[in-house]
N, C-alpha and C positions, 0 to 999 in steps of 0.2 A: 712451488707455488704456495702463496699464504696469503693471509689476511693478518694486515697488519696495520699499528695507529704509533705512531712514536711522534714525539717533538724534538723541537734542535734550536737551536742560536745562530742566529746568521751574524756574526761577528765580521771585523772588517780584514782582521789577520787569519791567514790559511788552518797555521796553529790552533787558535784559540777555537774555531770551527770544529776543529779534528777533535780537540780535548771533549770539548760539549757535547760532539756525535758519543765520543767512548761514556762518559760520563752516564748519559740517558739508554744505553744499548738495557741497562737491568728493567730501567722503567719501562718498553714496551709491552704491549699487551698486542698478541700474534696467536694465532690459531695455523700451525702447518697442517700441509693435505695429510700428512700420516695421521693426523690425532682427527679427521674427520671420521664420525661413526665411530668412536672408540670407546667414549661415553655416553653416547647418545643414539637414538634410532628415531627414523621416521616410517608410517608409512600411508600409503595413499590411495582413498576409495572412493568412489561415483556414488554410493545411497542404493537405495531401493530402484529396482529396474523399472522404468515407464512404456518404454517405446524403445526399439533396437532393428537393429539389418545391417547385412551383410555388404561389406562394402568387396564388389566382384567388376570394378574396373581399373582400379590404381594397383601397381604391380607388389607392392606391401599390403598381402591380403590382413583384413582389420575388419572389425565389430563397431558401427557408431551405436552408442548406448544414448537415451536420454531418463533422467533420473526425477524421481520426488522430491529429491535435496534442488532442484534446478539446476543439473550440473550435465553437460554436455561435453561426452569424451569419446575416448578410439582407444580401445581396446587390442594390442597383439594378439594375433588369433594363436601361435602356437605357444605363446607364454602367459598371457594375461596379463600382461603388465599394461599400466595407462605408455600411449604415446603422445599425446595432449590432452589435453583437460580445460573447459570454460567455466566457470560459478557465474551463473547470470543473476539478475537482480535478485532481493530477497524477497521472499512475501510471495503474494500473486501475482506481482508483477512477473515477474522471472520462471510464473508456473507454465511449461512446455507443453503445449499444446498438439503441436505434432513437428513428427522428423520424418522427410524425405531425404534419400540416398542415391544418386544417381551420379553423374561426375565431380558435383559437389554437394553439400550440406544444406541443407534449409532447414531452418527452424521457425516455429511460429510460438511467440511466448508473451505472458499477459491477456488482459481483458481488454480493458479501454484506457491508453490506448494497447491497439495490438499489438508487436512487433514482431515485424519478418527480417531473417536474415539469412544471407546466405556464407557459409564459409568453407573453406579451402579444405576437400577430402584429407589430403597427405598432410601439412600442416597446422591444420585448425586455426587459421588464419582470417582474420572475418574480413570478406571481399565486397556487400554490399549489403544495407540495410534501408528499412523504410517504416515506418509508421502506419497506422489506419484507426482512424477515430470513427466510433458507433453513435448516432444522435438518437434522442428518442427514443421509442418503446423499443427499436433494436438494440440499445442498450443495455436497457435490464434484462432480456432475454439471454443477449451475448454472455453476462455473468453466471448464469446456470446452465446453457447449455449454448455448444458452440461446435462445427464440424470443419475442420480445414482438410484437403489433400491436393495433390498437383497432379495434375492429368495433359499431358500435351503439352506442356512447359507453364503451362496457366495452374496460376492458382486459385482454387474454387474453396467459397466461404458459403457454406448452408445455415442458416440460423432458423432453428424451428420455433415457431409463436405457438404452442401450445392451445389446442382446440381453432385455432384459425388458418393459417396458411405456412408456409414456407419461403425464407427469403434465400436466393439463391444469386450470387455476383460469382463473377470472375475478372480476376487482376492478373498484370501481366508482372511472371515471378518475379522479374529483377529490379520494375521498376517502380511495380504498382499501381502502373495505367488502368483503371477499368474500363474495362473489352463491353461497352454495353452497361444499358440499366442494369439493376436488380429486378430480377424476374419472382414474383410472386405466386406460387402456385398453393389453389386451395387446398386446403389438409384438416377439414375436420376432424380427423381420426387419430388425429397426434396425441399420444399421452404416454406416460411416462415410461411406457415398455417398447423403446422404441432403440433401435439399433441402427449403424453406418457401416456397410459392406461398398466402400466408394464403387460407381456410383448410384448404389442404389438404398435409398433410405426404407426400411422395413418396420411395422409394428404389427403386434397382435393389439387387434381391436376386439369390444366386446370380453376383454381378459377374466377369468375364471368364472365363465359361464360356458354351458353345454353349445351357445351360438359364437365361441369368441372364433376366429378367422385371422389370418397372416393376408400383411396387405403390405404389398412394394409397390417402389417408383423411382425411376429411373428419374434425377433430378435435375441432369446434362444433356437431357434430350428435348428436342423443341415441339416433340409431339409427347402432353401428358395423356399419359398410359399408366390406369393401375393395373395391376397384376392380384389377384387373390385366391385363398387355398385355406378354405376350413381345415381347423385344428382335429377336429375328430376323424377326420382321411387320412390325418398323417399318421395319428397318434388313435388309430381307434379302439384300443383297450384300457384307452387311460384313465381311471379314476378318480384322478385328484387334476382338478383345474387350476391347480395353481402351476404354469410350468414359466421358466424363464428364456426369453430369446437372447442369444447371443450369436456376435459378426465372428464370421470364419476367419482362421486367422491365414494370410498366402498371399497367393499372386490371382487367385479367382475367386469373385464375388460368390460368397456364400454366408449363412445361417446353419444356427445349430440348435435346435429345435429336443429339448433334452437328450434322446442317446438319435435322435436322428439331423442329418447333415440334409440343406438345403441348397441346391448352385442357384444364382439369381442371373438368367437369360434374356437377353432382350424379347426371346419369345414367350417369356412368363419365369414359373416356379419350378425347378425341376427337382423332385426328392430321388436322390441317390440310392442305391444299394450295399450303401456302405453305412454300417451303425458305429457311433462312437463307444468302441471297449472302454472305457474309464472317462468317467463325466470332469474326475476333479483332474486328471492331465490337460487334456483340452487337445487339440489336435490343430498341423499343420498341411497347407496345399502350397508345394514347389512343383514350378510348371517349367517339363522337359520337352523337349522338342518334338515328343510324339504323344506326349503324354502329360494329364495330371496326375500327381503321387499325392498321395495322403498320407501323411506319417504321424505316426501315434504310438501311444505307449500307456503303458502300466507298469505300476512300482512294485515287486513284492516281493522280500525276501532280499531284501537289500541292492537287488539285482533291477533293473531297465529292460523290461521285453521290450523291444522296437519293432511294431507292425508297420508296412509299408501295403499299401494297395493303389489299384488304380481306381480313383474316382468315380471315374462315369459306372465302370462296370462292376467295381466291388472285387474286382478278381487279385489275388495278393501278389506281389512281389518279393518274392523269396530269397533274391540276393539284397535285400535292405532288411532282412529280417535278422535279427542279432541278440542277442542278450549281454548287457555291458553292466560288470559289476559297480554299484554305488552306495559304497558305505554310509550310512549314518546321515543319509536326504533324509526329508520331512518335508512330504507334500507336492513331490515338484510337478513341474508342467512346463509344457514346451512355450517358448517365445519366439521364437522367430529358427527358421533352419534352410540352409542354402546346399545345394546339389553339385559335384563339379566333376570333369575329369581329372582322373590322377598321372602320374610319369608314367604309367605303366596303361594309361587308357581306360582304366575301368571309372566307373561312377562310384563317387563316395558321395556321403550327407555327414554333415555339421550340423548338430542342434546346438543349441541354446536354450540353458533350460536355466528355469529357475525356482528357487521352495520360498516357502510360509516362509521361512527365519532367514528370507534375504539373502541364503547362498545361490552364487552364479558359477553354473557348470557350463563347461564346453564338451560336445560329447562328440566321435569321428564314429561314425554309424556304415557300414560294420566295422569295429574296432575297441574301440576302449577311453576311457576315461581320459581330457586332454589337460585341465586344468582346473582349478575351482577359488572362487575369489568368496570371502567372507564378509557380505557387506555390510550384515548388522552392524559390524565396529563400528559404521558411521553413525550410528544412534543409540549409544551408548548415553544411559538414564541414571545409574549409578556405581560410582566407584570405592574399593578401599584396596589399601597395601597392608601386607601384613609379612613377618617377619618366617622364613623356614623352617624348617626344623631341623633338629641338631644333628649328626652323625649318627650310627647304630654306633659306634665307641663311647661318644659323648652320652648320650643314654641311658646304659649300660654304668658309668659312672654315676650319672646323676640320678638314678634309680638307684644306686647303691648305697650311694650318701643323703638321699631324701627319705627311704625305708630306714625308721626307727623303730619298726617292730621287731617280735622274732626273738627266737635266742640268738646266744652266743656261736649255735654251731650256726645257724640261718648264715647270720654274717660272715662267718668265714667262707660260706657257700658262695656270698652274692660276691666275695670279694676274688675269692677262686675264677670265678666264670667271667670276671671284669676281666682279671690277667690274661686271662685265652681268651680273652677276644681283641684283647691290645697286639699278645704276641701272633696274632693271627694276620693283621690290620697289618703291623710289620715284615709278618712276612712276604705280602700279596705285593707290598710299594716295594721289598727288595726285589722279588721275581719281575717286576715290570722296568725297573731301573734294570738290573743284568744281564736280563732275560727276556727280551720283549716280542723274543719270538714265540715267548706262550702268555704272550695279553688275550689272545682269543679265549682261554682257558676263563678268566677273570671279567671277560667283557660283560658279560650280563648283571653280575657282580656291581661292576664298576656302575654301569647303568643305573642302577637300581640309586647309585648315592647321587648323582649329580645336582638334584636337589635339594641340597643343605645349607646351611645358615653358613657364612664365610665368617671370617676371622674379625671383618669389619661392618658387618652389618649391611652391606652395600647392595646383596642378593636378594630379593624378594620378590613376591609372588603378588600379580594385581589383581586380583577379583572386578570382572566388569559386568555389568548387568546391563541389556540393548533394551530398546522398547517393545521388539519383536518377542521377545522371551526367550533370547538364547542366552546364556551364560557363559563366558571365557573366563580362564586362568592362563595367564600372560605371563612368562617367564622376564622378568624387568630388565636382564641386561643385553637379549638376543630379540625382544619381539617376537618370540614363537610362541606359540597356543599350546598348553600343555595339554589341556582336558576343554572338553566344550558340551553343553547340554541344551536343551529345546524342550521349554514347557510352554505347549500348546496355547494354552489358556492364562498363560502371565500378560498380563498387562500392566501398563505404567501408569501413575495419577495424573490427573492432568494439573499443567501447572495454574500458578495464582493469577493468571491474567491471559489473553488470549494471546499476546505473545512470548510469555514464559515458556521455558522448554517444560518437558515433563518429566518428572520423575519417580524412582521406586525409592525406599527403603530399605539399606543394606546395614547389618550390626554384625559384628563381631563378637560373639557370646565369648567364646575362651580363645585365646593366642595358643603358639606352641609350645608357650614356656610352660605350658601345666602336663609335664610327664606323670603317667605314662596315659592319662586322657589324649584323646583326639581334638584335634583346633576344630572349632564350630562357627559358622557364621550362619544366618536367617537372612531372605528376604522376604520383606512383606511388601505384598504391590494389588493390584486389582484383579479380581478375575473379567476376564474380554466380553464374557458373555453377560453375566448376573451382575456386575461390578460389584458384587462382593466380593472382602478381602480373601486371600489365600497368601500362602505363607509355604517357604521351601527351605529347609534345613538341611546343611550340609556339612560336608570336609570340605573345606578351600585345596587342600593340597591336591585331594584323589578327586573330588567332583560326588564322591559315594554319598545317598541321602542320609542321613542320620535321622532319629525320635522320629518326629513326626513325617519326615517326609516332605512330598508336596501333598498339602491339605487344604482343604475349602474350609474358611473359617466360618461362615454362614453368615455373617452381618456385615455391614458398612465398617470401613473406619473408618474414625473422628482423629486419632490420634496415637502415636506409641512411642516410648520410652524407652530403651537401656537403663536396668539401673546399674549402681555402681557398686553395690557390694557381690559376691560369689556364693554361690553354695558349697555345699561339700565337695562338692567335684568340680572345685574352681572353675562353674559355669554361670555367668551373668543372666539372670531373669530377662524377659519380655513383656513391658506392659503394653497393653493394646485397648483403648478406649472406643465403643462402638457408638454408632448413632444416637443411642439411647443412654449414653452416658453410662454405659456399664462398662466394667470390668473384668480385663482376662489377663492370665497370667500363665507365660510357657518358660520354662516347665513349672505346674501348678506347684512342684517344691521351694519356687522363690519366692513365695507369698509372705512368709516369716522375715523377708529381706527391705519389705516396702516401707514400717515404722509409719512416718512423714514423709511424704514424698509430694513435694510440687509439681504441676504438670501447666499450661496453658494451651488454651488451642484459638487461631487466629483465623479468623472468616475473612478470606481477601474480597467478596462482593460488598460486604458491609464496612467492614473495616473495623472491625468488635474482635476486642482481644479479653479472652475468659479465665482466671486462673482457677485451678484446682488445687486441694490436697488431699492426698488420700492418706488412710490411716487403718493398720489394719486392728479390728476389737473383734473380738472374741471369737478370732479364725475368719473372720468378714472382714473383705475389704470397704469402706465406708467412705462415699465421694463426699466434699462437700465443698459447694464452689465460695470462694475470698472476695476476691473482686473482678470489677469489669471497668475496659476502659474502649472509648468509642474514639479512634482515632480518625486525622482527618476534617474534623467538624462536627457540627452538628446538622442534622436535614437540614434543608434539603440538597448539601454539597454533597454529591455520589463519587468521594475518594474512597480509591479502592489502593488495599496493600500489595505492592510490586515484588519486597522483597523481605526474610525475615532471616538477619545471620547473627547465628552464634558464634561463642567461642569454639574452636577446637575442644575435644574432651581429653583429648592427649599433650597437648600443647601445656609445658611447661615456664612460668615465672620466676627467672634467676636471679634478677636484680628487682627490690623494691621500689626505690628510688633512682634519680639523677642528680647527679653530683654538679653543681651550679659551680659558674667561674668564680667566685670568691669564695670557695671550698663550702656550702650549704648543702644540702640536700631538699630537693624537691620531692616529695615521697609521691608515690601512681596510684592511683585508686583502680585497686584491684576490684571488681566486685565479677565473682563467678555467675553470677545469676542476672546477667547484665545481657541482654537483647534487645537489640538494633531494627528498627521497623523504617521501612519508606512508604509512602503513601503518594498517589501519585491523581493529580482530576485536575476538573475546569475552573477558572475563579473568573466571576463577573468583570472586577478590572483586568487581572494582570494574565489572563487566556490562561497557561496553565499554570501548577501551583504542585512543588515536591516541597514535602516534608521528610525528615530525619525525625523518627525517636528513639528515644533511650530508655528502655524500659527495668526494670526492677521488676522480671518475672514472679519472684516470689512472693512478697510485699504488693505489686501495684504499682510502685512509684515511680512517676514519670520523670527522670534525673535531667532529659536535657532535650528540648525541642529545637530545630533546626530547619527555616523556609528559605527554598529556590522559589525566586517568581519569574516569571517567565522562560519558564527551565521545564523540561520532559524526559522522558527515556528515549532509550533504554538505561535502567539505571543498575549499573555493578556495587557490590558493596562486598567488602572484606572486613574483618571484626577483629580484633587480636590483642590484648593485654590490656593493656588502658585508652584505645586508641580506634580510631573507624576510620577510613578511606574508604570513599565512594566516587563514580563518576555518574555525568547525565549529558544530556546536551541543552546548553542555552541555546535559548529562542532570540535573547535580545540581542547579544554576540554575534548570533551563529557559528556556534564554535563547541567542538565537547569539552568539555572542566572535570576537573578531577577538587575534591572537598576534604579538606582532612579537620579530625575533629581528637582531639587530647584531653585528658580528666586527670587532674592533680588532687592530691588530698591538701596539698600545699606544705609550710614548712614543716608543721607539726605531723606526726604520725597516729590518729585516731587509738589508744591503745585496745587488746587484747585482740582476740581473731574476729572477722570478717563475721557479720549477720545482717542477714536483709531484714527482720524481723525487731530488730535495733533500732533506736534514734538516732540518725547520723547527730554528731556535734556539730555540722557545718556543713555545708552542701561543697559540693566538690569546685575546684576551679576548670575552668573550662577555655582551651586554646583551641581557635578554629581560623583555614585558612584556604584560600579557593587558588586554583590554577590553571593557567589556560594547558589543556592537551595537545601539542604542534602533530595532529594527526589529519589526514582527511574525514575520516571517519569516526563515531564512537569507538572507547575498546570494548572489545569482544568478552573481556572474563579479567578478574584480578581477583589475585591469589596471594599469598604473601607463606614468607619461607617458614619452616619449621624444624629445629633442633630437638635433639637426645636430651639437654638440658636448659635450655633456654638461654646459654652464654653468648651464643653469636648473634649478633647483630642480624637485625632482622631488615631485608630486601623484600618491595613492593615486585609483583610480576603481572604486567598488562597485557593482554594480548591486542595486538591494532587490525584492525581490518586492511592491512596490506599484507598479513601473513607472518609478523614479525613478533616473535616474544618478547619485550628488554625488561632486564633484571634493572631495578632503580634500588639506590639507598634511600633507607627515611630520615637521612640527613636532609637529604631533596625534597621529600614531601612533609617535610616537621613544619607544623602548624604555629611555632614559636622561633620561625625565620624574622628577625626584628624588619621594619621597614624604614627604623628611623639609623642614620648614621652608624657603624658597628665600633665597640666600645673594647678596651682590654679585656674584660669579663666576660665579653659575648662570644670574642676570638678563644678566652681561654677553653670555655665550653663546647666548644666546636662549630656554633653554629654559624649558619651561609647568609647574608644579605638576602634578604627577598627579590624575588624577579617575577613577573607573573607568568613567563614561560617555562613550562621545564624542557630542560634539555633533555632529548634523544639521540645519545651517541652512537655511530655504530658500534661501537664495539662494548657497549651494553645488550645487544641481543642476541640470545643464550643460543638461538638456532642457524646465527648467520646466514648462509646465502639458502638454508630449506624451508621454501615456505609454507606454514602449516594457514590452512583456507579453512576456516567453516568453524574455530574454538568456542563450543561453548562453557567448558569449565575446566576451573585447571587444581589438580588435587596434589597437594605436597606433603613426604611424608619422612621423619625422621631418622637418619642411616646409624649405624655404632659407631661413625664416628662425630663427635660434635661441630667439628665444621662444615660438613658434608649434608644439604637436602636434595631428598630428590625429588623430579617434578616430574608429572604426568599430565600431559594435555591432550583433550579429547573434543572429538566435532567431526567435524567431516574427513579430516584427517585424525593420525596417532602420533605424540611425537613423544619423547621421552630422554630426560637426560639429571645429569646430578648439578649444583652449582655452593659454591662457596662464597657466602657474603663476606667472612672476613678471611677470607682466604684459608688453604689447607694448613693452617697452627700446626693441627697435630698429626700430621705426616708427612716425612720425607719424601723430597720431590722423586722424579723415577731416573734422572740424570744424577741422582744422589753418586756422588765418587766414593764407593767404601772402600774400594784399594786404598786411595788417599788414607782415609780416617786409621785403617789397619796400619799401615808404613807409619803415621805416626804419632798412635799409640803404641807399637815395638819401640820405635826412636823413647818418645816417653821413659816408655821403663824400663831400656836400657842405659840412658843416662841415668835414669835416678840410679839404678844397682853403681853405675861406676862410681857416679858422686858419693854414696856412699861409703865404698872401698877406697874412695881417693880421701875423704874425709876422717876415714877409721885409722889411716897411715899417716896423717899428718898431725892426728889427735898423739898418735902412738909416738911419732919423732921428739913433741913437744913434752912431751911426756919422761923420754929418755934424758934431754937438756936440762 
């Protein structure tokens, strides 16, 4: 099986067919099933848990989940793996309101309108849907608060009017007949601590006062009946009136009344005998046939105690009582847990739990641990790759020959102990090649290296940072989690717009290469609670805190910097600009490193972009801001900034110019301090209004402004040597476009080096060119490749809202595609005819037939070898693989024949020895005559 694209000649002779088939077999481009996964990984996750149950009628027992990402799946109960998976709309619209589980799926998603659907248990196949439009003041209520569940095949919608009544309908599930008016029942007492145990709507009224009261009603019944139960009966030693109600979670209508459990009766209130052990687990009621069970737990010591008891009467259950070992949870609590008989007749329970940091366990109660999915990955806020570290051999050397201290005898020492650990290294790969039935001797050994820098650069390590605040290190070529941490109180910034994702701040202080120091990287993100900054310093390899730790920095940030020189212990500084325009610097010994330093920081409400430089005099650092530029307009247009991209800081320039078809050169205006703004609002004529600028961080100066009218987001934008590509969606089209924008210095080359502080001689030339996208949808993320030295050809990478990545040339998107006739010169140059559609071929995308759903940004990072990037894409899926814009130059294919090459370089040079011997006797005959 393959995936394959080739072309052919349909000739009229059998022959000349045949030739043209053999002829083109090199040019195919084919992906066989063996080379699937070989460079590349995917994998696949649901989001943050919303709503779940146990699916106990189709013979493949399964978990229907529904998520915060708005993703609707079935879960294998004893592997965890997805068995289908839905992404429903984006936004609010696609937000899940509730799932019921019975022979098949229903879901209820969105506001107004709402949408119901039902879909196929075993397939996740959608079998019938319906709409339902809210008019009126039922309207704006439905978008803050809304109750759906299914009772009797009927679906019941509760919408509470806050201080007035109750609206209560019923539709019939499949088709959405309403069964009857909307019955209105008065509810003065509705406010905002109010709870849904279907069917019965519960609040404390009167809340934190000595008179407040618990008041139900039953909202399905034709006789209104409240039911009420003073707070101080239930709770009567309590002294703080602040308490919160919360819906039982099971198959019986109940409340949970701080550590006390409530059942709601049609006969009234009934308070239980059963107290909640651990307020932050929450607890479960699965209803057996003679019995309700309550099941609960507590975390401690790494361990799951599982209480079970019988509801009515508090009295325990001792065969559900267990303690199931759980490593490294944080916070969990039960979501849903189903009861069953097993081959052997006895009663088991399934939890389903879930923690703060997004991980989903399955737990077989009494028993053990079944499976655990990690879902933070799907909210993943920031990424970096960074290179391994070397062997303890290689080490060992380079600490040999780095160390210029010392005597004479020092160095014979260090060079001594290099040898015995070369001849050591050797002897361990002989014993395992001859020997290998004492690998077990060496396996921990072995273990210990597996994480080292390969030969080509190809292995590294991804550092991910979730919104949750867990941290991963990602082994890049298997997708396994090396190390993983959970700081409670990390939080993410929010992004520039209300639909911007959010993100932290990740730096790489020192790589591996600074032996015998340890690699350091920092995130700086918000704290959850204060939204003051804090900051977390670490090893990427080991996960171990380093300096500071996690530490509460005590103020806002404004803004922070990597700079770019090192200190003595080849560690790059940390600038961090607070609210108040102060200055901090970690470690406070890179302060001596700052000189001039420009910094800007960009207000995406206003659209005010502010430079700084700092300088430091007399051991002070000393702000003093340059200029300001107010993008967007002037008042009273409210454009606000969508997006702000720089260059890569790693990203290398190999070629200064381009060489033009009558041999010229076109030189590139390189300028490092060159940042990209969009601005994105409303204009009286043309509705909406995106701007591109180009800005001169350091200086101020505005190199190139660029307007879309009647064009919006979302807008992607990728930055990269002299050159910007962005996408948006036209309004006047209706269609997405992709913009590319080019900066020439032109024939001449401006001399000496690059200063934004300089008078240009000549403002730059500027090539711009727009293109329709043949997508359904906006892309999702564009990235563009990045080399070890900047020589290969650099490839645009789109992600499409069908799940597809394709890798493009910027031959394709070169803004200096002529549109008049193409000329010798233009062909000599390389360049394409204009077309306003780009082509998307399949066998441009880099994931073939896996489709990654939910991208929102795609991070690419440079291998040791120069034609070699590799890519990382993240969102709701993980996908990850390498690609080569100008192909593998510099390495032999893996079908390489070195037999061949061996056979004849022996042939080689044993002709040449004969020729020679045959030449030395014929020199010698001529010689005698």
């Amino acid at each position: 099986m393959s995936w394959c694209q080739s072309s052919g000649s349909r000739g009229a002779a059998a022959l000349l067919r045949l030739v043209v088939a053999l002829a083109l077999v090199g040019l195919s481009f084919c992906l066989y099933e063996d080379q699937i996964g070989k460079f590349d990984w995917r994998q696949t996750y649901v989001g943050k848990i919303k709503f779940s149950n146990f699916d106990t009628i189709s013979a493949a027992k399964k978990i229907i989940v529904a998520t915060e990402e708005n993703v609707l799946a079935a879960l294998n109960l004893k592997s965890g793996q997805i068995l289908w998976r839905h992404v429903l709309e984006s936004g609010s619209q696609g937000n899940i309101q509730m799932l019921h589980v019975s022979d098949e799926v229903v879901t209820v998603s969105g506001v107004n309108p709402a949408l119901i659907r039902g879909w196929d248990l075993t397939t996740g196949y959608l079998l019938w849907e319906w709409s339902l439009w809210l008019q009126g003041h039922a309207q704006q209520a439905a978008a803050t608060s809304s109750y759906w569940w299914v009772e009797n095949n009927l679906l019941q919608h509760l919408l509470p009017i806050p201080g007035e009544h109750l609206e209560m309908t019923s539709y019939n599930m499949r088709t959405g007949q309403n069964k009857g008016t909307t019955s209105k029942l008065p509810a003065t007492w509705i406010n905002n601590k109010c709870v849904l145990s279907a069917p019965y709507y519960t609040c404390i009224s009167n809340a934190n006062t000595e008179n407040s009261q618990i008041i139900s009603l039953d909202v399905t019944s034709s006789a209104v009946q409240l039911f009420t139960k003073s707070v101080s009966t239930i709770l009567p030693n309590l002294n703080d009136n602040h308490v919160e109600l919360r819906s039982l979670l099971g198959n019986v209508p109940g409340v949970i009344l701080k550590n006390k459990i409530i059942l709601l009766k049609p006969d009234g209130l009934h308070v239980t005998n059963t107290n909640l052990r651990d307020d932050t687990t929450g607890a479960y009621v699965v209803k057996l046939v003679d019995k309700n069970l309550l099941i609960q737990f507590n975390y401690k010591d790494e361990n799951i105690n599982v209480y079970a008891s019988n509801i009515e009467t508090g009295s325990p259950v001792s065969e559900f009582t267990s303690v199931i070992p759980l490593p490294g949870a944080n916070y969990p609590k039960i979501d849903s847990a189903m009861c069953a008989k097993t081959a052997k007749n006895n009663l088991a329970c399934r939890l389903f739990v879930t923690g703060d940091d997004n991980a989903v366990y399955l737990l077989q109660n009494p028993g053990k641990l079944v499976w655990v999915r990690e879902e933070a990955l799907s909210r993943i806020v920031g990424v970096e790759m960074l290179d391994l570290p070397v062997s303890e051999l290689e080490a060992v050397i380079e600490t040999e020959f780095d160390n210029k201290e010392g005597d004479i005898f020092g160095m014979i020492t260090r060079r001594l102990k290099g040898q015995a650990s070369q001849l050591k290294t050797l002897s361990n790969t002989l014993l395992r090649k001859f020997m290998p039935h004492l690998i077990e001797i060496y396996d921990s050994e072995e273990s210990s290296n597996v994480l080292v820098r390969d030969e080509f650069g190809l292995h590294k390590i991804i550092i991910a940072v979730t919104d949750v605040g867990k941290v991963f290190a990602i082994d890049n070529l298997s997708g396994n989690i090396i190390w993983k941490r959970y700081i409670p109180f990390l939080s993410s910034f929010n992004g520039r717009t209300p639909d911007a994702d959010n993100f932290v701040i990740l730096y790489i202080q020192r790589t591996t290469r600074h032996l015998p120091y340890d690699p350091q990287c920092s995130i700086i993100a918000r704290h959850k609670l204060t939204g003051e900054g804090i900051i977390f310093m670490f090893n990427p390899i080991t996960g171990a805190a380093l300096d500071l730790g996690v530490a509460n920095l005590g103020y806002r940030i404004k803004q922070t910097l990597l700079l770019n020189q090192m200190n003595s212990e080849s560690l790059k500084g940390l600038v961090i600009m607070d609210e108040n325009e102060g200055i901090h610097v970690y470690p406070p010994s890179c302060s001596a490193n700052i000189g001039n330093t420009y910094m800007f920081v960009a207000d995406p409400n206003t659209a005010v972009v502010q430079g700084y430089v700092l300088r430091n005099e007399d051991e002070q650092i000393v702000v003093e801001k340059t200029w300001l530029i107010r993008l967007g307009g002037t008042p009273p247009m409210s454009h606000k900034i969508t997006n702000v991209a720089t260059k890569s800081s790693i990203e290398k320039v190999h070629s200064q110019g381009k060489v033009m078809g009558d041999r010229s050169v076109l030189y590139k205006y390189i300028n490092p301090n060159l940042v990209a703004f969009t601005t994105e609002g409303p204009d009286p004529v043309h509705r909406d209004v995106i701007y591109l600028y180009l800005v001169d961080v350091v200086s101020g100066a505005i190199i190139m402004v660029q307007s879309h009218r009647k064009a919006r987001g979302p807008i992607k934008i990728v930055h990269s040597e002299n050159w910007v590509v962005y996408s948006y969606y036209s309004e006047k089209s209706r269609r997405p476009e992709i913009a590319t924008v080019e900066l020439y210095e032109g024939p001449k080359r401006s001399g000496g080096a690059f200063s934004s502080l300089q008078t240009a001689r000549w403002p730059p030339e500027i090539a711009r060119q727009a293109y329709v996208l043949p997508s359904p949808g906006p892309p999702l993320a564009l990235a563009t490749t990045i080399t070890d030295r900047g020589i290969t050809a650099k490839d645009i990478l789109i992600s499409l809202s069908t799940g597809a990545i394709v890798e493009l040339p910027w031959v394709i998107l070169d803004p200096r595609r002529p549109t008049v006739p193409m000329t010798n010169e233009m062909r000599e140059e390389g360049l394409l005819q204009y077309t306003p559609e780009i082509p998307l071929p399949s066998e441009a995308v880099i994931n073939y037939n896996q489709t990654v759903l939910g991208v929102k940004h795609m991070y690419t990072s440079p291998s040791g070898l120069e034609s070699t990037c590799l890519v990382f894409a993240y969102g709701l899926d993980l996908f990850y693989t390498r690609v080569a814009p100008s192909k593998t130059f510099d390495l032999l294919k893996e079908d390489f024949d070195y037999s061949l090459i061996v056979i004849v370089l022996i042939l080689l040079i044993v002709s040449s020895y004969a020729a020679k011997r045959f030449a030395s006797r014929k020199v010698l005959r001529q010689a005698w005559k």
